[in-house]
N, CA, C, O and CB atoms as a CASP TS submission, in Angstrom:
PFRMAT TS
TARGET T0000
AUTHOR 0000-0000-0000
METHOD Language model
MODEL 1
PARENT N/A
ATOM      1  N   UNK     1     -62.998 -21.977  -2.172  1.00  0.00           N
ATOM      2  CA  UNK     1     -62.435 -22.238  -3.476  1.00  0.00           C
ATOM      3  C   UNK     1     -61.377 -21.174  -3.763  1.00  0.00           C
ATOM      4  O   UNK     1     -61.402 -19.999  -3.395  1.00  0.00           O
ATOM      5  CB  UNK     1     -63.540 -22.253  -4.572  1.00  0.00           C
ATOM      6  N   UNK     2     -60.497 -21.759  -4.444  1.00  0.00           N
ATOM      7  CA  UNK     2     -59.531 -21.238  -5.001  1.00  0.00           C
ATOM      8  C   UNK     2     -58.932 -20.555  -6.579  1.00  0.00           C
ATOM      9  O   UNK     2     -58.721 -21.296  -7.539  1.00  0.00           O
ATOM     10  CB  UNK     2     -59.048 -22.005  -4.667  1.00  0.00           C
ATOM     11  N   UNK     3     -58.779 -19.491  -6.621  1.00  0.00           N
ATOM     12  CA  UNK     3     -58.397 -19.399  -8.343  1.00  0.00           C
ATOM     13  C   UNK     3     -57.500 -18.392  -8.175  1.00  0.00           C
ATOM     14  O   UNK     3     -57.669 -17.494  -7.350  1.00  0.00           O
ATOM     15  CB  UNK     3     -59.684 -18.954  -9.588  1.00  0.00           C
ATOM     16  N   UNK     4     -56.370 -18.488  -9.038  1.00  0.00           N
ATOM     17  CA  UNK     4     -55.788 -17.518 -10.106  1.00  0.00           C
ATOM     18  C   UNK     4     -55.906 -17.047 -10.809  1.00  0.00           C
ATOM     19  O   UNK     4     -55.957 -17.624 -11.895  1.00  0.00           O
ATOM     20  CB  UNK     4     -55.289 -17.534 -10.558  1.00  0.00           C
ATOM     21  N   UNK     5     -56.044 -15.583 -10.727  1.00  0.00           N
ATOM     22  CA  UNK     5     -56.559 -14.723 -12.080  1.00  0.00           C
ATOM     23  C   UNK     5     -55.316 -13.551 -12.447  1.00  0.00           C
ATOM     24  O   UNK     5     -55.011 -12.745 -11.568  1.00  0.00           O
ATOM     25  CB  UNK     5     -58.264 -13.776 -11.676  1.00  0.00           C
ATOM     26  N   UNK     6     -54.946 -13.529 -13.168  1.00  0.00           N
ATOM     27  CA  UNK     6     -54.434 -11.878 -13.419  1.00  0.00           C
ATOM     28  C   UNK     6     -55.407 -11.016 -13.832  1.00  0.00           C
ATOM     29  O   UNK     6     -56.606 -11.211 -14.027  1.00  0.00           O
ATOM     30  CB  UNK     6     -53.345 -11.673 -14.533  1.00  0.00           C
ATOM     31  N   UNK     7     -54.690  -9.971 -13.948  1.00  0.00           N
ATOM     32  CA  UNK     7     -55.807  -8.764 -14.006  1.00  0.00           C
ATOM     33  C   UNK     7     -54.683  -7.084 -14.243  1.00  0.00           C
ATOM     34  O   UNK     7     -53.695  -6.967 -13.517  1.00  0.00           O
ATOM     35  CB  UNK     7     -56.939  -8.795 -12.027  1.00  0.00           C
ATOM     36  N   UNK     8     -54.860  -6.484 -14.799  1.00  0.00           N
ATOM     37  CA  UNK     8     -54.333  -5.007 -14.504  1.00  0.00           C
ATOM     38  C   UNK     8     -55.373  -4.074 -13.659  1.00  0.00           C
ATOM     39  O   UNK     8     -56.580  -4.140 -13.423  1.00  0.00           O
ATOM     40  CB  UNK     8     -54.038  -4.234 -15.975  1.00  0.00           C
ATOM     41  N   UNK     9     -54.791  -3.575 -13.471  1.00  0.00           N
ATOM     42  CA  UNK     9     -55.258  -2.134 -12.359  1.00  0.00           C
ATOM     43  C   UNK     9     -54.767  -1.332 -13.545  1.00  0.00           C
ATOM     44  O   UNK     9     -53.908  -1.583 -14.390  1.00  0.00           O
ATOM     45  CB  UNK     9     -54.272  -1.744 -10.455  1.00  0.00           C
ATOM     46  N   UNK    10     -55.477  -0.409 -13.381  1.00  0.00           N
ATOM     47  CA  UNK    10     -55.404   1.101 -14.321  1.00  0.00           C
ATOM     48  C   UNK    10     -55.620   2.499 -13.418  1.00  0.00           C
ATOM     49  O   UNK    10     -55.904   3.583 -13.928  1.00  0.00           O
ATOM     50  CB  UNK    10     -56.805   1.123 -15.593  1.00  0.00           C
ATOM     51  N   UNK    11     -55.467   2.313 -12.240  1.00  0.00           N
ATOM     52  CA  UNK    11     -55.025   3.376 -11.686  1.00  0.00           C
ATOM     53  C   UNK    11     -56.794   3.306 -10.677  1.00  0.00           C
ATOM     54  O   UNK    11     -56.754   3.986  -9.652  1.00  0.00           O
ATOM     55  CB  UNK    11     -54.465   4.847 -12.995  1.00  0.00           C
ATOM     56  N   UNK    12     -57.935   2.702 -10.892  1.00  0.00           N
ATOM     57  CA  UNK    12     -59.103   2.692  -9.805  1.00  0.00           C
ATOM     58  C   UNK    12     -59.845   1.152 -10.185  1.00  0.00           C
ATOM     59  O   UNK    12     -60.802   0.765  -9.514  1.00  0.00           O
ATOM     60  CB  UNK    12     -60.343   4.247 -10.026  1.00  0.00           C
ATOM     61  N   UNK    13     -59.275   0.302 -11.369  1.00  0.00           N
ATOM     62  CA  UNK    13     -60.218  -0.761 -11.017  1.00  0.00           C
ATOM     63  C   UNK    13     -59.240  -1.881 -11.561  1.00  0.00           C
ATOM     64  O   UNK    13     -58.343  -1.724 -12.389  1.00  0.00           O
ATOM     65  CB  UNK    13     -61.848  -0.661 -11.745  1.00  0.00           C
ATOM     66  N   UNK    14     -59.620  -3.078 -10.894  1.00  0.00           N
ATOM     67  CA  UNK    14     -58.558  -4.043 -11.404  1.00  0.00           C
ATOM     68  C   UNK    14     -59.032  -4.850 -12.776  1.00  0.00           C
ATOM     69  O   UNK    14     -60.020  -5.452 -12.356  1.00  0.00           O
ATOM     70  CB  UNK    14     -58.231  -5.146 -10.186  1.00  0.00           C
ATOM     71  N   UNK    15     -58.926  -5.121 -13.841  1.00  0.00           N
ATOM     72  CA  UNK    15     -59.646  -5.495 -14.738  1.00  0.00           C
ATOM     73  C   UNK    15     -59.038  -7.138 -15.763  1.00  0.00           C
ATOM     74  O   UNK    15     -58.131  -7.059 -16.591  1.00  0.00           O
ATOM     75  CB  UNK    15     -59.749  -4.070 -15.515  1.00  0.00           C
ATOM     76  N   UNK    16     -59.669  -8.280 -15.486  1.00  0.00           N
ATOM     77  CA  UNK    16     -59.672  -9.765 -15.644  1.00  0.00           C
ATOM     78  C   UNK    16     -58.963  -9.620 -17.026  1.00  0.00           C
ATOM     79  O   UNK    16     -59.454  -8.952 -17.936  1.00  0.00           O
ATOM     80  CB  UNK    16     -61.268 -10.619 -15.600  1.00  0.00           C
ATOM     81  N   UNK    17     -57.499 -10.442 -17.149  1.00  0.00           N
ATOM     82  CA  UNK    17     -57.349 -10.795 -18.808  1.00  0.00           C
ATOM     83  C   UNK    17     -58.123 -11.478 -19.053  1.00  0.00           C
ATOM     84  O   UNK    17     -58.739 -11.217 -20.086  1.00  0.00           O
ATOM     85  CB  UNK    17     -56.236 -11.395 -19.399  1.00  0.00           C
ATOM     86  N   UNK    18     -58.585 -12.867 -18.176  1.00  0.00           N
ATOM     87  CA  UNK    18     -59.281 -13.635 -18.861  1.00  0.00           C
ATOM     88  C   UNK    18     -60.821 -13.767 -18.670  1.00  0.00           C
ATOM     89  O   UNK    18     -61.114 -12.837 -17.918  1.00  0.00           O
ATOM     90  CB  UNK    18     -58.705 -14.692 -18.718  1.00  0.00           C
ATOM     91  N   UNK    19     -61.934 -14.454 -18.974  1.00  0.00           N
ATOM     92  CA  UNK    19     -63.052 -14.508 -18.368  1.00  0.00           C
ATOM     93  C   UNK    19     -62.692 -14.947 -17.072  1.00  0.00           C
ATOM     94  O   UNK    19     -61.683 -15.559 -16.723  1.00  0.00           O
ATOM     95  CB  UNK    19     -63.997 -15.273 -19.021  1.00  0.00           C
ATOM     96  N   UNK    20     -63.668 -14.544 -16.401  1.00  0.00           N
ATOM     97  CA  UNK    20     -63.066 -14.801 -15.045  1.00  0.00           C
ATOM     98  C   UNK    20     -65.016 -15.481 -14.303  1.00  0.00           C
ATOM     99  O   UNK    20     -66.157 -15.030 -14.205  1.00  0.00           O
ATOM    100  CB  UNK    20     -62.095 -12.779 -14.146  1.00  0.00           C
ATOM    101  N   UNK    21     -64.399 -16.522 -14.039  1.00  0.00           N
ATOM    102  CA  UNK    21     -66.091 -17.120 -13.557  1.00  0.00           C
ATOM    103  C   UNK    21     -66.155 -16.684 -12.106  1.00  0.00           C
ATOM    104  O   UNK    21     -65.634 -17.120 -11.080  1.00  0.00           O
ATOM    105  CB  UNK    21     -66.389 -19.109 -13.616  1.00  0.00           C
ATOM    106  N   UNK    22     -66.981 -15.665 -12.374  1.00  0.00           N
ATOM    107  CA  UNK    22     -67.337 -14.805 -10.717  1.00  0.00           C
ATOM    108  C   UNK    22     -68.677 -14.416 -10.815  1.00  0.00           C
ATOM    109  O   UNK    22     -69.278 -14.492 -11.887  1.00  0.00           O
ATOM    110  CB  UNK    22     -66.390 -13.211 -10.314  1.00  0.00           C
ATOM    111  N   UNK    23     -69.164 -14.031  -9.852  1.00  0.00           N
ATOM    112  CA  UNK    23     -70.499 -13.570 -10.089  1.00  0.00           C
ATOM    113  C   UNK    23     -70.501 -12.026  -9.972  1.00  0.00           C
ATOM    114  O   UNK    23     -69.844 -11.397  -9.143  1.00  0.00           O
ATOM    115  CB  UNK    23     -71.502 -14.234  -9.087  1.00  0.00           C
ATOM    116  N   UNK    24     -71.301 -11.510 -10.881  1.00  0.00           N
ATOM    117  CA  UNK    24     -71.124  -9.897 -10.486  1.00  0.00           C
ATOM    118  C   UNK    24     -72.050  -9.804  -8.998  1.00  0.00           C
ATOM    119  O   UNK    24     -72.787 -10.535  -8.336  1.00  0.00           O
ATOM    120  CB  UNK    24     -71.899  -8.665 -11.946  1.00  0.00           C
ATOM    121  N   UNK    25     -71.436  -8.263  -8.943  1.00  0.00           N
ATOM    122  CA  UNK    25     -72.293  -7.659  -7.494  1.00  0.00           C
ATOM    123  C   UNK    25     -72.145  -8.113  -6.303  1.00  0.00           C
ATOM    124  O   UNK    25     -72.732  -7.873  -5.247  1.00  0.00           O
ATOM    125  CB  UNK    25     -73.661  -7.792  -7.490  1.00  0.00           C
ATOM    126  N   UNK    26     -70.943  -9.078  -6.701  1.00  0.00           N
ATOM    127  CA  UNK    26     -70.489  -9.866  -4.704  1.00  0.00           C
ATOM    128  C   UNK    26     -69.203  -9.714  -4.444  1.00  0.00           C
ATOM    129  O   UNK    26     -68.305  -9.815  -5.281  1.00  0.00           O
ATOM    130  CB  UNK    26     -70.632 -11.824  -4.341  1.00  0.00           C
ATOM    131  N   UNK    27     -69.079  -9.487  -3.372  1.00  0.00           N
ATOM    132  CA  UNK    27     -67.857  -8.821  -2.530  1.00  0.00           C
ATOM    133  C   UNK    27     -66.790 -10.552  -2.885  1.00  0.00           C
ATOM    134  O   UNK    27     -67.000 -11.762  -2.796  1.00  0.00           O
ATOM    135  CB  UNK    27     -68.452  -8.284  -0.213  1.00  0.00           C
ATOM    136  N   UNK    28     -65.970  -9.895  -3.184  1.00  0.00           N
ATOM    137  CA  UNK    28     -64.646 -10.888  -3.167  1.00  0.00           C
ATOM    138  C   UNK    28     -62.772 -10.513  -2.645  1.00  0.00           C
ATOM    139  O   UNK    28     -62.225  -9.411  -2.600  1.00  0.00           O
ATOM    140  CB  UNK    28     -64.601 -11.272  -4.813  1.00  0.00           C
ATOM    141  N   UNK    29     -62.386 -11.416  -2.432  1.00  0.00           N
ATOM    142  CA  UNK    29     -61.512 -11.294  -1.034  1.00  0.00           C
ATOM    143  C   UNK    29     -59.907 -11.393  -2.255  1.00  0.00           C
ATOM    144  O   UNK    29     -59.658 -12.471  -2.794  1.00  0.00           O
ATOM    145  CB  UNK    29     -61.878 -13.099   0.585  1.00  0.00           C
ATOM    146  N   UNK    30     -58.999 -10.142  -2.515  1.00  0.00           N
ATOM    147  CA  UNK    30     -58.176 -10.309  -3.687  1.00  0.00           C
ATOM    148  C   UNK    30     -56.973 -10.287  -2.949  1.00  0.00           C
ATOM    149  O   UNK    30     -56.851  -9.571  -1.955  1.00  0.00           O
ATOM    150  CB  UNK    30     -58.303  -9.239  -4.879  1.00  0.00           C
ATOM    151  N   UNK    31     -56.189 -10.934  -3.316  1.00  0.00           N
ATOM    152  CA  UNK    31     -54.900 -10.465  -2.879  1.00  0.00           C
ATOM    153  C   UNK    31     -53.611 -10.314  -4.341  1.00  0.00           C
ATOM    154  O   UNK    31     -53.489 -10.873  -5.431  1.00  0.00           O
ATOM    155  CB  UNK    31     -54.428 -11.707  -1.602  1.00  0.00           C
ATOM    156  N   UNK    32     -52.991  -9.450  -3.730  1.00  0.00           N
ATOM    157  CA  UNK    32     -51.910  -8.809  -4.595  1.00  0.00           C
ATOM    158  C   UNK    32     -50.910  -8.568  -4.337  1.00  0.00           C
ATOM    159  O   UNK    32     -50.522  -7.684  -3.574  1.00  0.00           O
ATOM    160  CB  UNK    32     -52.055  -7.909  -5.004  1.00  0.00           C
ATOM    161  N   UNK    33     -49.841  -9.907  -5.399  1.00  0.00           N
ATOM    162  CA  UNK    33     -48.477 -10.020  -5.540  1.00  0.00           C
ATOM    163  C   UNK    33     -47.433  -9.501  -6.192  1.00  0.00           C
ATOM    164  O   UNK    33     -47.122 -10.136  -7.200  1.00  0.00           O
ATOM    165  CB  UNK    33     -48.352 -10.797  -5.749  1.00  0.00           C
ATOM    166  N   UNK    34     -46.888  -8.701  -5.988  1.00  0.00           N
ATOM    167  CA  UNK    34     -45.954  -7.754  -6.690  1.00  0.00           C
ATOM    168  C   UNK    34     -44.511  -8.372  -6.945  1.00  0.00           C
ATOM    169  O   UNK    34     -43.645  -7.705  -7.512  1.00  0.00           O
ATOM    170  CB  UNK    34     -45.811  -6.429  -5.819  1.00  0.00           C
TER
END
């Protein structure tokens, strides 16, 4: 499955504008477009 999320980084964690339907505590695969 697939989703788009934004998010900021603050300098050590990346953090969801929106709710973001994920499950805590599981490894997930991010990639980042500049």
């Amino acid at each position: 499955m697939t989703q788009t999320r934004y998010a900021t980084y603050d300098g050590h964690v990346f953090t969801p504008e929106n709710d973001a339907d994920l499950l805590p505590d599981r490894c997930y695969s991010i990639r980042v477009e500049i």
